[in-house]
TORNU-987060 format. One record per residue: residue number from 1; residue in one letter; x, y, z of N, C-alpha, C, O in turn. Coordinates in Angstrom, 1 decimal. Atoms other than C-alpha are relative to their C-alpha. Last residue first. Layout:
TORNU-987060
@resi = NUM&resn = A&n.u = X&n.v = Y&n.w = Z&ca.u = X&ca.v = Y&ca.w = Z&c.u = X&c.v = Y&c.w = Z&o.u = X&o.v = Y&o.w = Z
...
end
This chain:
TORNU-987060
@resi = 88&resn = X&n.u = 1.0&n.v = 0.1&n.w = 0.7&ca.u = -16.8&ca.v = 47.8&ca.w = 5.7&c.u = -0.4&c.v = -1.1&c.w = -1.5&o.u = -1.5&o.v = -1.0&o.w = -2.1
@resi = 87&resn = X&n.u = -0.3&n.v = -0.2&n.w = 1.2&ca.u = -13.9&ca.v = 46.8&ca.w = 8.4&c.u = -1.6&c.v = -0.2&c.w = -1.5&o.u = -2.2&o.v = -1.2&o.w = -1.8
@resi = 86&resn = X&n.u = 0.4&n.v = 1.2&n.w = 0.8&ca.u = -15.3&ca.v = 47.1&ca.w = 11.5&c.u = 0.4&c.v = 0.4&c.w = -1.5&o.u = 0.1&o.v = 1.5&o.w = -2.0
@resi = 85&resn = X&n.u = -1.1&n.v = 0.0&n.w = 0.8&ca.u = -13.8&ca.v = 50.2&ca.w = 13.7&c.u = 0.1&c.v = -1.3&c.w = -1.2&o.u = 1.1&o.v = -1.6&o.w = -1.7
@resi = 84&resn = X&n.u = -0.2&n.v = -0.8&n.w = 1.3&ca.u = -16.5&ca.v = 51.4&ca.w = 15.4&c.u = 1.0&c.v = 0.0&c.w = -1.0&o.u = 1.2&o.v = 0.8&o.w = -1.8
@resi = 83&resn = X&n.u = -1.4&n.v = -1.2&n.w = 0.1&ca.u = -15.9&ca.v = 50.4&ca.w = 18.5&c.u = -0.5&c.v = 0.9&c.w = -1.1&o.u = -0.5&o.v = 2.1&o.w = -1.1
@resi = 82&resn = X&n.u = -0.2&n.v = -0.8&n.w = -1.4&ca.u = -19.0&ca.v = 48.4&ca.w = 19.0&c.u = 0.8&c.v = 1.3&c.w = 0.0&o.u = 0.6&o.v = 2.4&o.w = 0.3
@resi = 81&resn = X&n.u = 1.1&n.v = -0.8&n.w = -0.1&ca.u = -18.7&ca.v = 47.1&ca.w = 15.9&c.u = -0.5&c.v = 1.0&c.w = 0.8&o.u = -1.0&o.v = 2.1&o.w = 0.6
@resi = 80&resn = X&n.u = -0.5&n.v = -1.6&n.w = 1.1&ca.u = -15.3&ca.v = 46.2&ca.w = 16.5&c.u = -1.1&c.v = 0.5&c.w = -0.1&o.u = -1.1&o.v = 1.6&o.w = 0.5
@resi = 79&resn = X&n.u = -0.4&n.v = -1.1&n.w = -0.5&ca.u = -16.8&ca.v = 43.8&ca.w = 19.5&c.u = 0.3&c.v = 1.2&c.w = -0.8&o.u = 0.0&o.v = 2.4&o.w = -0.5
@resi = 78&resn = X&n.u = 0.9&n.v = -0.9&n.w = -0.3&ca.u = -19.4&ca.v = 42.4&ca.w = 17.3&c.u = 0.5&c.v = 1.1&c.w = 1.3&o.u = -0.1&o.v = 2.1&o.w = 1.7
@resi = 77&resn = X&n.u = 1.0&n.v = -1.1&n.w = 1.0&ca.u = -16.8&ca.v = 41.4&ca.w = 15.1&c.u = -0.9&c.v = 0.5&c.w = 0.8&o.u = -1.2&o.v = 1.6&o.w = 0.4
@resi = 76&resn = X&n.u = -0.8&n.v = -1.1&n.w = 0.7&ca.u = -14.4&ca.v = 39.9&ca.w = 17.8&c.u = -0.8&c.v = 1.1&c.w = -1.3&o.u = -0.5&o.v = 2.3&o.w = -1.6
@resi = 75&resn = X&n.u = -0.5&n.v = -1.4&n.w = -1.4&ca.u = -16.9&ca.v = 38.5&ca.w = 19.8&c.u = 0.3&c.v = 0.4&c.w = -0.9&o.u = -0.5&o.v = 1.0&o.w = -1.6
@resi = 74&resn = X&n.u = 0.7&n.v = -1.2&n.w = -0.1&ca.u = -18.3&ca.v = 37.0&ca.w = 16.2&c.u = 0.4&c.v = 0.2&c.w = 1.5&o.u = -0.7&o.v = 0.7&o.w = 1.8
@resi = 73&resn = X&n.u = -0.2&n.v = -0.4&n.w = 1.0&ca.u = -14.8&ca.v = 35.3&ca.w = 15.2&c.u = -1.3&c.v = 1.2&c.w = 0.7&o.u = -1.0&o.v = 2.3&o.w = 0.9
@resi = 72&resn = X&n.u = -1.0&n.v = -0.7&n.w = -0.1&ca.u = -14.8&ca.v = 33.7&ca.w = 18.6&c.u = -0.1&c.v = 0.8&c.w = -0.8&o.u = -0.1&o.v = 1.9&o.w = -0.2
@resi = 71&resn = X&n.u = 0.2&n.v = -0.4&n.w = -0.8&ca.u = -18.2&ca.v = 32.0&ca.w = 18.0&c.u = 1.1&c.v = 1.3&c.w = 0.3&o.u = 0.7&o.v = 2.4&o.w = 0.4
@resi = 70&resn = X&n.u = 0.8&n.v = -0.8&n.w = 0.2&ca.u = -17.3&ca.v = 31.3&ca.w = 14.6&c.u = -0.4&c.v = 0.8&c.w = 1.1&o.u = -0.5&o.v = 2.0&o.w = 0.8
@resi = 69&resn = X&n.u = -0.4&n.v = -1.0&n.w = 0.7&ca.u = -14.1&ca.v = 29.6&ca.w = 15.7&c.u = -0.7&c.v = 1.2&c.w = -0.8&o.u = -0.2&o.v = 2.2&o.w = -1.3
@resi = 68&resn = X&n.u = -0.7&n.v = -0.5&n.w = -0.8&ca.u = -15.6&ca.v = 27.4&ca.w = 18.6&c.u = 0.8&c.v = 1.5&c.w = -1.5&o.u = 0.6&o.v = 2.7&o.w = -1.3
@resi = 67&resn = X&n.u = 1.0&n.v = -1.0&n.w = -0.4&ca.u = -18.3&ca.v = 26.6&ca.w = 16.0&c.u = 0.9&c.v = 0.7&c.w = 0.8&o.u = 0.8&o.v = 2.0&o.w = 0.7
@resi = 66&resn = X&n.u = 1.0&n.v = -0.9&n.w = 0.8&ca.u = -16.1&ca.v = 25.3&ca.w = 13.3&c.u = -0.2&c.v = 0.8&c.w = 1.0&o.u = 0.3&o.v = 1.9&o.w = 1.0
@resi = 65&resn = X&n.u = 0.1&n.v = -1.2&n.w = -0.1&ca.u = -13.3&ca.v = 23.4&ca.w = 15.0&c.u = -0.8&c.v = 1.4&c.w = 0.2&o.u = -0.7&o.v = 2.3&o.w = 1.0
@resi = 64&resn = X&n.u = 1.3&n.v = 0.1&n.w = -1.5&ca.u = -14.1&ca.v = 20.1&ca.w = 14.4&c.u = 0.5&c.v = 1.4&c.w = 0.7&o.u = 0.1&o.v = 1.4&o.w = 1.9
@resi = 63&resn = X&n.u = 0.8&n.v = -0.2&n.w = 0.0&ca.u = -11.3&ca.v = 19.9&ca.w = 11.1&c.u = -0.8&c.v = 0.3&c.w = 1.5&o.u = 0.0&o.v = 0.7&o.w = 2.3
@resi = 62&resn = X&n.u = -0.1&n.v = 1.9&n.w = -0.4&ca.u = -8.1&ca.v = 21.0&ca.w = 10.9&c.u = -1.3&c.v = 0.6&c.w = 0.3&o.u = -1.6&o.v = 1.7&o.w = 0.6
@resi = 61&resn = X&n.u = 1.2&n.v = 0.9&n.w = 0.6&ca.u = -8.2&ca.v = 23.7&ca.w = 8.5&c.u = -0.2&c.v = -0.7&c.w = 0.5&o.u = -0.8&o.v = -1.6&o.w = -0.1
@resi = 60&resn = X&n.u = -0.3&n.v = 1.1&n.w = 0.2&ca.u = -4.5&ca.v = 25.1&ca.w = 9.5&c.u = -1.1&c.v = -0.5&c.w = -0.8&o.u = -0.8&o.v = -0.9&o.w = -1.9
@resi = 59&resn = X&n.u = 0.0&n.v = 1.4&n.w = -0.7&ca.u = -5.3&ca.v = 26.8&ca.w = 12.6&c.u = 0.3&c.v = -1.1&c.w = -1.1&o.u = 0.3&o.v = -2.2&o.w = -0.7
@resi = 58&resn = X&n.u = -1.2&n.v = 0.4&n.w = -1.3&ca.u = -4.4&ca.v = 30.1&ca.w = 11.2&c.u = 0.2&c.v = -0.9&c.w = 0.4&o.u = 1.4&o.v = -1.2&o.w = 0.7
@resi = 57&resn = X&n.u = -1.5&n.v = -0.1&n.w = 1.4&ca.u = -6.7&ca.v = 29.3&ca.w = 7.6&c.u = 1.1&c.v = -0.3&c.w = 0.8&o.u = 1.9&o.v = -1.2&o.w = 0.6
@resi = 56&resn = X&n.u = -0.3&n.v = 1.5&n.w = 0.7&ca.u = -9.4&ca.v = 28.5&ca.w = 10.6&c.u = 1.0&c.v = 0.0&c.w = -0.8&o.u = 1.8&o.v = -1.0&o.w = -0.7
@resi = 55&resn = X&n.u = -0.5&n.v = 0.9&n.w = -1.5&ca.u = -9.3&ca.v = 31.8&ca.w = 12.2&c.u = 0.4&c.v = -1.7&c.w = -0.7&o.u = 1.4&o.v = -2.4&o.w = -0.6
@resi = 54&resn = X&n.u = -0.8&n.v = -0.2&n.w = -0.4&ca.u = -9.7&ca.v = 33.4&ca.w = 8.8&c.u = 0.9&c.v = -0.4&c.w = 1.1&o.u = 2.1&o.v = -0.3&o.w = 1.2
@resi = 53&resn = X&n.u = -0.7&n.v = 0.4&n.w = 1.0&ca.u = -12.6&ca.v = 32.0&ca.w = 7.8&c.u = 2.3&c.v = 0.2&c.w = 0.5&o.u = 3.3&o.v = -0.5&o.w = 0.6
@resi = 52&resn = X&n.u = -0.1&n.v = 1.7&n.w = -0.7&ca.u = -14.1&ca.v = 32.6&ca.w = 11.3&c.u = 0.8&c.v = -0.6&c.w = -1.1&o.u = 1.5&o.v = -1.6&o.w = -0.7
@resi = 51&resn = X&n.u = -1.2&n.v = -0.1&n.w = -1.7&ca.u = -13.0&ca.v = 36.3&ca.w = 10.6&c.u = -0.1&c.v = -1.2&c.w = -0.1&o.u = 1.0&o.v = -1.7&o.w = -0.5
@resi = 50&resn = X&n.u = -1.7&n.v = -0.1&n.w = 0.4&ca.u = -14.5&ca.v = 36.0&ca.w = 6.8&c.u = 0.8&c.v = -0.2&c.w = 1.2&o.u = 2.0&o.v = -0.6&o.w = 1.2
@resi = 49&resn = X&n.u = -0.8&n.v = 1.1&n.w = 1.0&ca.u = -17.6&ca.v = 34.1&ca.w = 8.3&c.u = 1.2&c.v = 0.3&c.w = -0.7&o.u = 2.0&o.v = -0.6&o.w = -0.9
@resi = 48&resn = X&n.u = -0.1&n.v = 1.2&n.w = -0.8&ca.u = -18.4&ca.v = 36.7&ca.w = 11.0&c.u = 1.0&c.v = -1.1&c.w = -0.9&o.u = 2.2&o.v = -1.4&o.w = -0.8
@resi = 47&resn = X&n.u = -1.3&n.v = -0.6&n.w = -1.2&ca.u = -18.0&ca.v = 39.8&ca.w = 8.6&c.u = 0.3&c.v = -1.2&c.w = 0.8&o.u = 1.4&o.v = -1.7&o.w = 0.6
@resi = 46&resn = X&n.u = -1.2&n.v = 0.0&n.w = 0.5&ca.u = -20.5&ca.v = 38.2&ca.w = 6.3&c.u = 1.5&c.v = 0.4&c.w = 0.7&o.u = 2.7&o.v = 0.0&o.w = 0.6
@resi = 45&resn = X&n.u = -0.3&n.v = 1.7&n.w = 0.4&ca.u = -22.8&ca.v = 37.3&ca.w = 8.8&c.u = 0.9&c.v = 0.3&c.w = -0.3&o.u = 1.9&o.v = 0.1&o.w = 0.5
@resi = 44&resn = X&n.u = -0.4&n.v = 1.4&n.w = -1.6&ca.u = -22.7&ca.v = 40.7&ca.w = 10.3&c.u = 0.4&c.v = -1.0&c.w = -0.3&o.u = 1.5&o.v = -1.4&o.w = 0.0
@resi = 43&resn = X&n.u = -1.3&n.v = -0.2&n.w = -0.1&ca.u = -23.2&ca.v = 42.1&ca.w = 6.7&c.u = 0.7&c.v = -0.4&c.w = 0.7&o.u = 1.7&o.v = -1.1&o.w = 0.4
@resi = 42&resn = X&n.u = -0.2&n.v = 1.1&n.w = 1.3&ca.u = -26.8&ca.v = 40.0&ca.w = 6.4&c.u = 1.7&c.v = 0.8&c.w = -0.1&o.u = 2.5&o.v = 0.0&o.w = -0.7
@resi = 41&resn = X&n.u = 0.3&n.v = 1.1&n.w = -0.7&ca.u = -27.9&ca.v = 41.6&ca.w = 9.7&c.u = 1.2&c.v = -0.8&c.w = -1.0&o.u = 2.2&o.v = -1.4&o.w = -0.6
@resi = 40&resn = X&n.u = 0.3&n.v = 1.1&n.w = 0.9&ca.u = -27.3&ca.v = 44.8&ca.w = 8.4&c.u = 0.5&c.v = -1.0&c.w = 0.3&o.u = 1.7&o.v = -1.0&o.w = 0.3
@resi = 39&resn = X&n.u = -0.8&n.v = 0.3&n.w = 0.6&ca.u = -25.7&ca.v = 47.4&ca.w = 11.2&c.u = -0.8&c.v = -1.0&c.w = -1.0&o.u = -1.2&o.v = -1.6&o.w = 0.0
@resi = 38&resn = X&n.u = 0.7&n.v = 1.4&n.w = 0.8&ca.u = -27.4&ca.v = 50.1&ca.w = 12.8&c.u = 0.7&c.v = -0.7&c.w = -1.1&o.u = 1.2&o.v = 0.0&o.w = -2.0
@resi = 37&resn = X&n.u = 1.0&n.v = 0.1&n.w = 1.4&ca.u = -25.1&ca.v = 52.7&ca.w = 14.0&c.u = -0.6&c.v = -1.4&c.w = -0.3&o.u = -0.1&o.v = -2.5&o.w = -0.4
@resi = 36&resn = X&n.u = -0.9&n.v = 1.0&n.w = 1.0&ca.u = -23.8&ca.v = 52.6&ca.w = 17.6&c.u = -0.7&c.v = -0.4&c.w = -1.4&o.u = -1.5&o.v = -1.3&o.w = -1.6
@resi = 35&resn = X&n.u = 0.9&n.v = 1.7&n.w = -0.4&ca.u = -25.7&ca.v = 54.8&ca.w = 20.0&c.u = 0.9&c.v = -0.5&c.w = -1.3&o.u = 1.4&o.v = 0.4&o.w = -2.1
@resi = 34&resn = X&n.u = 0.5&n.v = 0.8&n.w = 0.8&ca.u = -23.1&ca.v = 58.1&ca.w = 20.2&c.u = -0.6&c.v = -1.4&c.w = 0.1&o.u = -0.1&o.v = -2.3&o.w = 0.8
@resi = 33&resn = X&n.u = -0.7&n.v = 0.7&n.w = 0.9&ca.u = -21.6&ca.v = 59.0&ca.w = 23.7&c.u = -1.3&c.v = -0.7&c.w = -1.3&o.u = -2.2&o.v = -1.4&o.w = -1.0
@resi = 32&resn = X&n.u = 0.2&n.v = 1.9&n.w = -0.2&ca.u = -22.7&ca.v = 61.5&ca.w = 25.9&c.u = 0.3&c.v = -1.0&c.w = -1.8&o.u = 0.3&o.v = -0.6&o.w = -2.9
@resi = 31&resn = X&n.u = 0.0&n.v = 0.6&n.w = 1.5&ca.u = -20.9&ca.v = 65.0&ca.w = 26.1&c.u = -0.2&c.v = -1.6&c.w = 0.4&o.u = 0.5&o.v = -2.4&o.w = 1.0
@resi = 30&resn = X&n.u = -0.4&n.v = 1.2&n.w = 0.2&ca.u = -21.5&ca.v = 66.9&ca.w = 29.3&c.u = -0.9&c.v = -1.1&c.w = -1.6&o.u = -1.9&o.v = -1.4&o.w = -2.1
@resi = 29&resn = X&n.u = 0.9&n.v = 0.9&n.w = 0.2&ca.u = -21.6&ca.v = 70.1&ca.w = 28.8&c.u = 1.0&c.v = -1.5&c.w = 0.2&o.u = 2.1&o.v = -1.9&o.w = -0.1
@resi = 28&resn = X&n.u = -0.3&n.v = 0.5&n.w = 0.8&ca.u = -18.4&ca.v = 72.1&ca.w = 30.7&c.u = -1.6&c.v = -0.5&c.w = -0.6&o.u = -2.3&o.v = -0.2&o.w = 0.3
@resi = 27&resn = X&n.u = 0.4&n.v = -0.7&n.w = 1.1&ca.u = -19.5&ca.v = 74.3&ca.w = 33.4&c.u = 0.5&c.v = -0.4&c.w = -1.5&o.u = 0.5&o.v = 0.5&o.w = -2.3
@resi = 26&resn = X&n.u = -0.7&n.v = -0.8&n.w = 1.1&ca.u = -20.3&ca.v = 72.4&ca.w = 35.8&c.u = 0.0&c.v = 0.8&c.w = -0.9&o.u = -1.0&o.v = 1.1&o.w = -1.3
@resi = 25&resn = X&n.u = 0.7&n.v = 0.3&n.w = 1.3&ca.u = -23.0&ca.v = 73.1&ca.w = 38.5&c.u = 1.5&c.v = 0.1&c.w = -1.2&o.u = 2.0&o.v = 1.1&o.w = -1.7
@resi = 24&resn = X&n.u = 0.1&n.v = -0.5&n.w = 1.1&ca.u = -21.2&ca.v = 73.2&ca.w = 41.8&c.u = -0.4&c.v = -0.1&c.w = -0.9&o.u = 0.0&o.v = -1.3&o.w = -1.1
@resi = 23&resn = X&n.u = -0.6&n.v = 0.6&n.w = 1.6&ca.u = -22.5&ca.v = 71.4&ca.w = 44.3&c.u = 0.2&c.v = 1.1&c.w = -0.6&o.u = -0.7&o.v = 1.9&o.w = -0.5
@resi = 22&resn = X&n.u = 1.0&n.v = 0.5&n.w = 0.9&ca.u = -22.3&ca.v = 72.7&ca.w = 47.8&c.u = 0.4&c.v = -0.4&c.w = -1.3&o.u = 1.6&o.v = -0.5&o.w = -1.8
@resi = 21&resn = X&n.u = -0.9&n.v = -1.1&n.w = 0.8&ca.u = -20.0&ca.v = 71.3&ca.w = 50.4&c.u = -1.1&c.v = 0.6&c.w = -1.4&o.u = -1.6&o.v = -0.2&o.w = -2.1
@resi = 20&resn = X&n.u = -0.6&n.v = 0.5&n.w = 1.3&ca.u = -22.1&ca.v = 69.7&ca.w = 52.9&c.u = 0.5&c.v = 1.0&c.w = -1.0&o.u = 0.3&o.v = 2.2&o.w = -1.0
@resi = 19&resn = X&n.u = 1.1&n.v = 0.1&n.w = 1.1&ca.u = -22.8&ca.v = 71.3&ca.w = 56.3&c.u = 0.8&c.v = -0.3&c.w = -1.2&o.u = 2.0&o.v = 0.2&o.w = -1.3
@resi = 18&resn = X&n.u = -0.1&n.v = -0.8&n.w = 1.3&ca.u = -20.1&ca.v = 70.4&ca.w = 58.7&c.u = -1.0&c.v = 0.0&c.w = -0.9&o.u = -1.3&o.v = -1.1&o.w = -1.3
@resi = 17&resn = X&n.u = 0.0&n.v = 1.0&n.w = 1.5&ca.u = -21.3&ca.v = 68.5&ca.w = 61.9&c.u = -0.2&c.v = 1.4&c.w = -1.0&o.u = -1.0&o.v = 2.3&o.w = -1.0
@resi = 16&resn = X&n.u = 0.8&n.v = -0.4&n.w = 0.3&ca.u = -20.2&ca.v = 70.2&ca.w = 65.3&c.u = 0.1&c.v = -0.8&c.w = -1.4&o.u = 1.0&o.v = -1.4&o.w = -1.9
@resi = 15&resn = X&n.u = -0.6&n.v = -0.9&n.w = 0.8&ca.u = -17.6&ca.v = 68.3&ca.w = 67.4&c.u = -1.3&c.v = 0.5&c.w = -1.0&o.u = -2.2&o.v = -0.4&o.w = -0.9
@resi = 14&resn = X&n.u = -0.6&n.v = 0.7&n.w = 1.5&ca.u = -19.4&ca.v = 66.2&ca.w = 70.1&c.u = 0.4&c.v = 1.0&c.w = -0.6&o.u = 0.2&o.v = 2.1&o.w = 0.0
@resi = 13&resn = X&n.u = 0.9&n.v = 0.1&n.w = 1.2&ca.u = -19.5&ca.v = 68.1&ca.w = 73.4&c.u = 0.7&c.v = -0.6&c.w = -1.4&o.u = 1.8&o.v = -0.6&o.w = -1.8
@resi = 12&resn = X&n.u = -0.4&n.v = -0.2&n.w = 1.0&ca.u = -17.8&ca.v = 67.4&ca.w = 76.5&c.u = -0.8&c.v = -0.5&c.w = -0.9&o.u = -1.4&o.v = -1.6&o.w = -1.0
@resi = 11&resn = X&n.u = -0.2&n.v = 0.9&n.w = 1.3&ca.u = -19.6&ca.v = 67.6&ca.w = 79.4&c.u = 0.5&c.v = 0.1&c.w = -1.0&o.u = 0.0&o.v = 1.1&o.w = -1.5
@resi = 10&resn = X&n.u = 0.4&n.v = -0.6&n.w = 1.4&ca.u = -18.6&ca.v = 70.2&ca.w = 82.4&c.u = 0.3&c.v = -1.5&c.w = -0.8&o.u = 1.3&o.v = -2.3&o.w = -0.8
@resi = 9&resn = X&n.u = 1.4&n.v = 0.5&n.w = 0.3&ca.u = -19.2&ca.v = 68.7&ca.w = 85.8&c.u = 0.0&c.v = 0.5&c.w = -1.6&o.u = -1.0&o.v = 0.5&o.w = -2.2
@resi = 8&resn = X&n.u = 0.6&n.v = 1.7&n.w = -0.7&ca.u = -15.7&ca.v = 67.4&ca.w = 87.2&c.u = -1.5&c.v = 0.7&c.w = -1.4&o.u = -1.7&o.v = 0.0&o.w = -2.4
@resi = 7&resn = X&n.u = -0.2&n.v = 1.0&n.w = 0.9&ca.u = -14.3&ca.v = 71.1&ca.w = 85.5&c.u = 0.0&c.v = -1.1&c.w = 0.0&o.u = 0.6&o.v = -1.6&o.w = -0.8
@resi = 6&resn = X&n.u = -1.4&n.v = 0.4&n.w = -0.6&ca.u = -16.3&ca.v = 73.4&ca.w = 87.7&c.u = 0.6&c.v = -1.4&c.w = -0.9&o.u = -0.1&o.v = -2.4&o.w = -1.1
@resi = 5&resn = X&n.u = -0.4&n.v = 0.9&n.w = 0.7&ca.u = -19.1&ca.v = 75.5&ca.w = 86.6&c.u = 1.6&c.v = -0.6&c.w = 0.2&o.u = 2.7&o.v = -0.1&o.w = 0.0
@resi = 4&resn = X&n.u = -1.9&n.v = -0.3&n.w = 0.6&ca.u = -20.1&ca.v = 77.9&ca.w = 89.1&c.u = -0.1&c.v = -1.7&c.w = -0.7&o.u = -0.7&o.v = -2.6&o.w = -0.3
@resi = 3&resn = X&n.u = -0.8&n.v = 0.7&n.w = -0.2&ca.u = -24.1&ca.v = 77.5&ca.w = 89.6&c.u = 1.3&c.v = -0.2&c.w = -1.0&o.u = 1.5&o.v = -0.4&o.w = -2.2
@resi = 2&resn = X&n.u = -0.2&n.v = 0.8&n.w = 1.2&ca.u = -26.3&ca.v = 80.5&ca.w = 89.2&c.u = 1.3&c.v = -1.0&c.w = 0.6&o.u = 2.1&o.v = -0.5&o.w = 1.4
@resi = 1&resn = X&n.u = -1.4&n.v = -0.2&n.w = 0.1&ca.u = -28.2&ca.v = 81.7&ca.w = 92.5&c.u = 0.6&c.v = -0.9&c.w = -1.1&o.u = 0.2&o.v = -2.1&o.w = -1.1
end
């Protein structure tokens, strides 16, 4: 004989787990970004030393400077580089 179910003995069930949404495949390409042109070692320099030149004219000339303003000078040139926007 089947047993009446009475609301003391019924368990409550977890909620059911949602199957994942599926992926869509876009439909755009995905566009990857250009490698950054090869640059000549010996232009770098030169780029370096007109910035660092340039940092120093702002400061004046005062001397002990140097490296701190070449250093600076190449972030900023090898960041443009990066960009793409280095003056040729």
């Amino acid at each position: 004989m089947p047993r009446e179910k009475s609301p003391e003995s019924e368990k409550k069930r977890a909620p059911r787990r949602r199957a994942a949404a599926p992926v869509v495949p876009a439909t755009e390409p995905v566009v990857v970004a250009e490698a950054p042109k090869f640059v000549d070692p010996q232009h770098r320099t030169a780029l370096i030393a007109r910035a660092a030149y340039y940092r120093a004219l702002n400061r004046g000339l005062e001397p002990g400077y140097e490296v701190a303003d070449w250093l600076a000078a190449e972030a900023e040139v090898d960041a443009e580089l990066l960009r793409g926007t280095a003056a040729s």
